[in-house]
N, C-alpha and C positions, 0 to 999 in steps of 0.2 A: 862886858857892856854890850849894849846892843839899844837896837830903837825900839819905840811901844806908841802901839794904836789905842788910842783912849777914847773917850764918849761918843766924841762926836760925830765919829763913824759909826757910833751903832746904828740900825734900822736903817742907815746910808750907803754905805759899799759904794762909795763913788768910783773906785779903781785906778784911779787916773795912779797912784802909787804902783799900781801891779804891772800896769804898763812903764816905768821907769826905772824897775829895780832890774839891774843887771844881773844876777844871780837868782833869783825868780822863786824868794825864800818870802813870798805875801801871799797866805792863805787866804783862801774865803770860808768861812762858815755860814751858816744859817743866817745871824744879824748882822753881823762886825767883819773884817779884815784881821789878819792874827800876823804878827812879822816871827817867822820861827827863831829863836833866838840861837842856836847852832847854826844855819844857817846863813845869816846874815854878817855880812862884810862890813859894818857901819859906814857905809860908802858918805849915806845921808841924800841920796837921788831922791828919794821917795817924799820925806820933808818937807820942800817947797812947794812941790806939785797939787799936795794936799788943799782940795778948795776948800775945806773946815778946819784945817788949821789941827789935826787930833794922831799928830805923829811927834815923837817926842823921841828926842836923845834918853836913854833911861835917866841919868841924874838929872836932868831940866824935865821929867812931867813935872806937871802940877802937883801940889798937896791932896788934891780933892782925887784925886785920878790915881795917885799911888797903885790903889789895887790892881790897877788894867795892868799895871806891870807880874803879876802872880797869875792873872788870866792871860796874858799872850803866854807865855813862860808853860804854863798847866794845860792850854789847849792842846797841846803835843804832846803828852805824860803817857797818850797809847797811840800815838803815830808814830811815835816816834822821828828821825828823820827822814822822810820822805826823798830827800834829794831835790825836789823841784815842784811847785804848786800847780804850774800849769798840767801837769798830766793826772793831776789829782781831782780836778774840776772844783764844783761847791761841795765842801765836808757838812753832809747832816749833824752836823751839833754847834754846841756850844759850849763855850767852858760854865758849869754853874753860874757863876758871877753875872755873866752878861744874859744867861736866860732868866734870870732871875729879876732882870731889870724890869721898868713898866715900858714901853709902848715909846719911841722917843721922836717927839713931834718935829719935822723937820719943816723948815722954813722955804724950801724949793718946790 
């Protein structure tokens, strides 16, 4: 089990997550945040902090969101585990999934 970044961080990277997670397993990509899933202690630090609300215990995402679980999961399938996001910077990509998305209009 593990936690999963879904929608509403796409096109937003708030980070306010990156700065709370004790083990420092919160990627950045191009759109979205990625929580490695090896990585991750389910501590749940990251969770609240969230000002969108799009961190989720893997069995509590949403129905609609399901996939974000297969895209955090698959963003690592050639980084394998890094050990640590911060010395990694912003990763040029995306998982298919979330490039594929349209443009996602944020209300801030």
């Amino acid at each position: 089990m593990t936690y999963v970044i879904a929608q509403p961080c796409v096109d937003l990277k708030d980070r306010a997550c990156v700065d709370e997670c004790p083990v420092d397993c919160i990627y950045e990509g191009k759109r979205m945040l990625y929580i490695h899933p090896d990585e991750c202690v389910d501590c749940g630090a990251c969770e609240p902090v969230c000002p969108v609300e799009a961190i989720f215990y893997e069995d509590d995402t949403p129905e609609e969101w399901k996939e974000y679980y297969t895209a955090n999961v698959g963003f690592f399938d050639d980084l394998g585990s890094p050990g640590g996001a911060a010395k990694m910077g912003v990763i040029d990509k995306d998982h298919p999934f979330i490039e594929a998305l349209p443009p996602q209009n944020q209300d801030h």
